[in-house]
C-alpha positions in Angstrom: 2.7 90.2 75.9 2.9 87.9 73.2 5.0 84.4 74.1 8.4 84.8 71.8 9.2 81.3 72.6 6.5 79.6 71.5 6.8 81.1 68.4 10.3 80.6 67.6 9.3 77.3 66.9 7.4 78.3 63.9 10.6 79.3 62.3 12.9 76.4 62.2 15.9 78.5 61.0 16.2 80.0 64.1 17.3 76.7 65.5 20.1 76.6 63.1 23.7 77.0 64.8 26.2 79.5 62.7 30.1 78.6 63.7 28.9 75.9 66.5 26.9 78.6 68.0 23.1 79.4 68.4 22.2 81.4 65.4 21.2 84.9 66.9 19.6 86.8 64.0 19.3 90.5 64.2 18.8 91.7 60.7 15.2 91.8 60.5 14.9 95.1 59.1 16.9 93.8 55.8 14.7 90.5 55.6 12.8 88.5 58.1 12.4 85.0 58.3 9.6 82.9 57.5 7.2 80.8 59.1 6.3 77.4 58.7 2.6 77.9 57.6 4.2 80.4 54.4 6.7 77.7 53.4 4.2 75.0 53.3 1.9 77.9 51.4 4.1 77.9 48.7 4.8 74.4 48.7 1.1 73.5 48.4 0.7 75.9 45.5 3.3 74.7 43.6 2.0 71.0 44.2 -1.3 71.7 43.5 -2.2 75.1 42.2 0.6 76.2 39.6 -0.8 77.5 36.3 -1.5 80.7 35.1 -3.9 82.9 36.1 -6.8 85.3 34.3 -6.6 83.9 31.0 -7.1 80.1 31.4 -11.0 78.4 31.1 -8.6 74.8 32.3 -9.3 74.6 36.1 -5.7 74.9 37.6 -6.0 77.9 36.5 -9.5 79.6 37.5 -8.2 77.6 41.2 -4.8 79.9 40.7 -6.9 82.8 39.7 -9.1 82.6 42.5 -6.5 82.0 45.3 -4.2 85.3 43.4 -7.4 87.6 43.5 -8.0 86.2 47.4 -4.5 87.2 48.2 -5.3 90.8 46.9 -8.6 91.2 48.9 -6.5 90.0 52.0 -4.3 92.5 51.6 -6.8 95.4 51.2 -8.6 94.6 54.1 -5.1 94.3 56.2 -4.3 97.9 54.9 -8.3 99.0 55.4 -7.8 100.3 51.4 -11.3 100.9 50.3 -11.1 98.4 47.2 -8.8 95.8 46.3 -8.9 97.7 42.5 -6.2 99.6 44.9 -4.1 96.7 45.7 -0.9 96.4 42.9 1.1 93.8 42.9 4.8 94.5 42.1 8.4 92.6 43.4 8.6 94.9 46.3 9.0 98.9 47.7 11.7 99.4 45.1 9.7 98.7 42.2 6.5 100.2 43.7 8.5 104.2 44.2 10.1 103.4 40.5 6.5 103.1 39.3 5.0 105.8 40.8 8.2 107.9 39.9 8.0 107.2 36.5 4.3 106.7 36.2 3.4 110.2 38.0 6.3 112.0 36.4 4.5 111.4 32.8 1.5 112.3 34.0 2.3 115.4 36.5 5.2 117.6 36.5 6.4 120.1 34.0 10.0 121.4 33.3 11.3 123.0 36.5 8.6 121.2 38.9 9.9 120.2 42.4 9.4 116.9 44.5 9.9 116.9 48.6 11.6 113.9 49.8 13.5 113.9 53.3 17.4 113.3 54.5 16.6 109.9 56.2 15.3 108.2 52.8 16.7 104.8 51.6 18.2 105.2 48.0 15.6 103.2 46.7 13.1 106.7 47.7 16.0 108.9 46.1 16.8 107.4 42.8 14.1 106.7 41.2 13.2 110.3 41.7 16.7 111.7 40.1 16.6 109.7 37.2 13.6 111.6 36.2 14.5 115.0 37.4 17.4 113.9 35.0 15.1 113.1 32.3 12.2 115.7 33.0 14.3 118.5 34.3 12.7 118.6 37.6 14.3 119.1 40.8 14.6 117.3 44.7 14.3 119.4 47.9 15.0 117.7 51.3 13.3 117.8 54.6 16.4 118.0 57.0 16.1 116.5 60.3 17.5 117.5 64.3 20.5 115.5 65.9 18.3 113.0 67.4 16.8 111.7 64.2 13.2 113.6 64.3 12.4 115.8 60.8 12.1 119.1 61.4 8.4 120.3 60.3 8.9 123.9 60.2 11.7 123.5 57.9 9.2 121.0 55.8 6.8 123.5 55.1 9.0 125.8 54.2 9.6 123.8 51.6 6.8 123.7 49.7 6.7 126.1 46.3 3.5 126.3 43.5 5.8 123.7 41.8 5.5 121.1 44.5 4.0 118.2 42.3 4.8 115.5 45.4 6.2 114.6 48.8 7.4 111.0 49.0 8.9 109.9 52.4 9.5 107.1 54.8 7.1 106.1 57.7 10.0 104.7 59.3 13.4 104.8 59.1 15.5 102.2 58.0 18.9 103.4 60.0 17.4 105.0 62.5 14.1 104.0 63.6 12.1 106.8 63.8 8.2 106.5 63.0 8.2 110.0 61.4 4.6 112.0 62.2 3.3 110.6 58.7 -0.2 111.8 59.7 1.1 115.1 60.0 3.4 114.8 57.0 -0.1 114.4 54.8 -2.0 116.6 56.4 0.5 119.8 55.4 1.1 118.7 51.9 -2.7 117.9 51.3 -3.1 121.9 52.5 -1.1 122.9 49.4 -2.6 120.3 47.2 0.4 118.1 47.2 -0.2 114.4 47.1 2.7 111.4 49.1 3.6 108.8 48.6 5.2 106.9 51.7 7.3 103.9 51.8 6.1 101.9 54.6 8.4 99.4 54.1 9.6 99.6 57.8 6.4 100.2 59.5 3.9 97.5 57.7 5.7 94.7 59.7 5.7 96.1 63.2 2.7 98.5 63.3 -0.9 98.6 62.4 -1.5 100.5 59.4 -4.4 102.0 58.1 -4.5 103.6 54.7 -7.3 105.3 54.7 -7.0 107.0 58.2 -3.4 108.4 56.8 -5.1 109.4 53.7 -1.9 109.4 51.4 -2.3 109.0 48.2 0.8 106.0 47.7 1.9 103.7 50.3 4.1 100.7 49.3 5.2 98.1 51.4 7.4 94.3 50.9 6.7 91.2 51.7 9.7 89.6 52.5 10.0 92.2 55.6 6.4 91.0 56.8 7.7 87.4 57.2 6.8 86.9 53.6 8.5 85.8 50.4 11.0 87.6 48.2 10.5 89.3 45.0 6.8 90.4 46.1 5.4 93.4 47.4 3.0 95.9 47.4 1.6 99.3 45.8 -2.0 100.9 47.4 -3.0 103.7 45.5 -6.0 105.9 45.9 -8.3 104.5 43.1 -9.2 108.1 41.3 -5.2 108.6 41.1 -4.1 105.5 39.6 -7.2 105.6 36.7 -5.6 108.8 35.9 -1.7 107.3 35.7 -0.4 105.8 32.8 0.8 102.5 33.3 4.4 101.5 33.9 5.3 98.8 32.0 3.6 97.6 29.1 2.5 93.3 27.9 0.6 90.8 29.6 -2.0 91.4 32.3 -2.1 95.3 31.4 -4.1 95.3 28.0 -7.6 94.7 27.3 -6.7 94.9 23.9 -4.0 95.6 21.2 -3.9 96.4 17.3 -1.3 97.6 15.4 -3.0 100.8 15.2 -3.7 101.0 18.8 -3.5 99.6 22.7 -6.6 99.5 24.8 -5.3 99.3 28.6 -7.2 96.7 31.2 -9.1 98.4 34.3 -7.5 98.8 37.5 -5.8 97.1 39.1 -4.5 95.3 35.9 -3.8 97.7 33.8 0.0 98.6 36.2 0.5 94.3 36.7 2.0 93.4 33.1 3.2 89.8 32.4 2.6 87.1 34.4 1.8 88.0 38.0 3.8 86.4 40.9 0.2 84.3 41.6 2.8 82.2 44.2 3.7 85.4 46.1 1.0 86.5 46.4 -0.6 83.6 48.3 2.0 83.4 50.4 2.3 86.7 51.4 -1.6 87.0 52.3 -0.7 83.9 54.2 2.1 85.5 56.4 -0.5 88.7 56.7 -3.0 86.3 58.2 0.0 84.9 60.4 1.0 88.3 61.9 -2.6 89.2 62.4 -3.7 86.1 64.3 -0.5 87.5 66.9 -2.2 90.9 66.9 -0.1 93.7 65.4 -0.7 95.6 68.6 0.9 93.0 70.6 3.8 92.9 67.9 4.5 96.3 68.7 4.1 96.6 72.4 6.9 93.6 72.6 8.8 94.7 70.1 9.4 98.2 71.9 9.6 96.5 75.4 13.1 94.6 73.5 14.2 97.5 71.9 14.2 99.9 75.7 15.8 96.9 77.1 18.3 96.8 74.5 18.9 100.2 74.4 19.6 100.4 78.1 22.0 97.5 77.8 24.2 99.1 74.9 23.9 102.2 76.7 26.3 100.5 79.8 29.1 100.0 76.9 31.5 102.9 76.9 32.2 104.9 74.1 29.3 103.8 72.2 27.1 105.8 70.5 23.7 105.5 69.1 21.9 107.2 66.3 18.7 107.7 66.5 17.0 108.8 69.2 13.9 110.2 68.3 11.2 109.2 71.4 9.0 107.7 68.7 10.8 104.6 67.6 10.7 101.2 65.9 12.9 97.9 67.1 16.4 99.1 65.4 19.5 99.8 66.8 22.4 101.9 64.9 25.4 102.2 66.7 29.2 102.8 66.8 31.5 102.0 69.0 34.9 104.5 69.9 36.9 104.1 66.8 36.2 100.4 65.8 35.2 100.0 62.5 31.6 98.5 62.1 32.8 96.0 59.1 35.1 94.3 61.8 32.7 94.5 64.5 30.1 92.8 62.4 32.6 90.1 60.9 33.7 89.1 64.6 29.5 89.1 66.1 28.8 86.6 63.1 31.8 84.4 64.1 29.8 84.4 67.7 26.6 83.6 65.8 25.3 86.9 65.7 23.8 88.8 62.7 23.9 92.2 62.6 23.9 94.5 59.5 26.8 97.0 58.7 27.5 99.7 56.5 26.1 102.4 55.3 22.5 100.5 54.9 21.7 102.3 51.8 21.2 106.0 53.0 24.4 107.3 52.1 23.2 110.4 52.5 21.7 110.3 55.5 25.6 109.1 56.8 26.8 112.1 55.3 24.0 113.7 57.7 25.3 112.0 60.7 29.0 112.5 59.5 30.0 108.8 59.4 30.9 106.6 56.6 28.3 103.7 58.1 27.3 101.7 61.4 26.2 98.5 63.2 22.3 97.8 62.8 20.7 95.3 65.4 17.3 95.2 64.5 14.7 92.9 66.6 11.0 91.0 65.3 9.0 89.6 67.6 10.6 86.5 67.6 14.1 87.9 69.2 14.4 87.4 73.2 15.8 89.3 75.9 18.0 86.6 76.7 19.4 87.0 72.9 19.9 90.4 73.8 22.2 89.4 76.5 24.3 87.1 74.5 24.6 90.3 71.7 25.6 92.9 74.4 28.3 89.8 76.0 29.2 89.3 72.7 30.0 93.2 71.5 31.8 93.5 75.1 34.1 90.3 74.1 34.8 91.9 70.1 35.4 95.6 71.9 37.9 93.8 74.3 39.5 91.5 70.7 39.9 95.3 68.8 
């Protein structure tokens, strides 16, 4: 077991005190916070690396250039991609699912083509695929899942048509947890042909992931959920697939060269990074990959599901409560109701005891629908959260329950 302790002090926000209490922060699954070693990262660059990269002889910037195109071989090897012409850089999972929407809907589907996505998708894996089946006239078809929060399979394959074109779905579940069978997932849409993408944006922080032993074809992940900075994140793309995608956005980085007559796109992985790269992020996000791997993502794990059973048990003592998601194959959230209280004044009342949690619908509205609620209480743990912290949450939910 990894020491929690000793590692809180890495994070000096944690130390902060919210309404004269100890700041209790459970909200990791919408952003974690960062360690010292990233801060100082991105303090040193800006002192002492800042100038543009790839196109400056000057030596800030071949020193910039070199640390940018470090920060992409870091990543490959954390994801075990086979090349780093694999590794895009984009703001985050958002933009990485609008570019392979947009990118592979150019290149892929015809009028009256279908995509697979499932009922347990955050919007961003939803929209981006309706505004083109708006544009493209192509259409959605949804993997429905069992009470407990598990897709159902059988119903998946069933699913599949000769106008599949693509399945993109979540590893993990933002609302509920689950760590869907992904391996599984890939395996029957690779028997009709179909390639996935999977938004791993809940699963890179708090599991090992290996890209080539899932063998999709897309997998994004963000860096602000990996203890990272904002505004960066990641696409992986099988190499043979993205030479054959046209790129997303056009300027910058993307073009070898450009006449009036004609554009000549830059080799992978340029030719999907136009404009000036975020050559900060990036460092610093290799630099909070480094941090989580010197802990051991295995150990991350194994302590992050030892806090979420102890957890669970606890809320499980509070009457009237009920929890969704209860798949046995889960990661370190909680989403919960409890009798008729309304999860907006729960979660005003926790933060007024120094306790963040996240409420609402947690963008998978339909996935409430699903569940037939309008939204719910989300407690979700890093490795950084304590036992005892979960003792002051469950006091603290016991003391608002008592005030409603």
């Amino acid at each position: 077991m990894l020491d929690a302790q000793t590692l809180r002090k890495d994070f000096p926000i944690l130390s902060h005190q919210v309404y004269g209490k100890p700041l209790i922060y459970f909200d990791n699954s919408a952003t974690t916070q960062k360690p010292r070693c990233v801060i100082e990262k991105i303090e040193n660059s800006y002192y002492n690396v800042n100038a543009n990269i790839h196109r400056g002889v000057h030596f800030l910037s071949q020193a910039a250039t070199e640390a940018h195109e470090e920060a992409r071989q870091a990543i490959q090897q954390f994801l075990n991609a086979r090349s780093s012409n694999e590794i895009i850089f984009t703001r985050g999972t958002t933009e990485s699912i609008n570019l392979i929407a947009s990118s592979f809907t150019d290149e892929c589907v015809s009028p009256g083509d279908e995509i697979i996505v499932s009922v347990m998708e955050h919007h961003s894996n939803i929209v981006p695929w309706q505004i083109e089946a708006a544009k493209k006239d192509i259409s959605i078809k949804v993997i429905p899942m069992n009470d407990n929060g598990e897709l159902l399979l059988d119903e998946y394959e069933k699913l599949f048509s000769n106008k599949t074109k693509l399945v993109s779905v979540a590893h993990v579940s933002n609302v509920l947890g689950t760590i869907n069978p992904i391996k599984e997932i890939i395996r029957i849409a690779h028997e009709h042909d179909v390639p996935v993408m999977v938004d791993g944006a809940q699963a890179v922080p708090h599991m090992k992931v290996d890209v080539q032993d899932l063998d999709a074809e897309f997998y994004a992940f963000s860096g602000h959920k990996i203890y990272g900075p904002t505004g960066i994140g990641v696409l992986y793309g099988k190499e043979e697939w993205l030479e054959k995608l046209p790129p997303y956005q056009g300027g910058g980085e993307m073009i070898s060269s450009v006449s009036f007559e004609k554009t000549v796109f830059n080799e992978l992985p340029f030719k999907f990074e136009a404009g000036t790269p975020d050559f900060i992020g990036s460092t610093a996000l290799a630099e909070a990959l480094r941090y989580v791997e010197n802990i051991g993502m295995d150990n991350i794990a194994a302590y992050e599901n030892d806090l979420l059973d102890y957890a669970t048990r606890r809320l499980e003592t509070i009457d009237g409560v009920r929890i969704f998601g209860k798949a046995p194959n889960k990661g370190a959230v909680l989403s919960f109701l409890v009798g008729n209280i309304h999860h907006y004044d729960m979660g005003m009342l926790l933060d007024r005891l120094g306790i963040a949690v996240r409420t609402g619908h947690h963008c998978a509205q339909p996935l409430m629908q699903r569940l037939g609620i309008e939204g719910a209480i989300r407690a979700s743990f890093s490795f950084y959260n304590t036992h005892d912290e979960v003792d002051v949450f469950i006091d603290g939910l016991k003391r608002v329950i008592q005030m409603l």
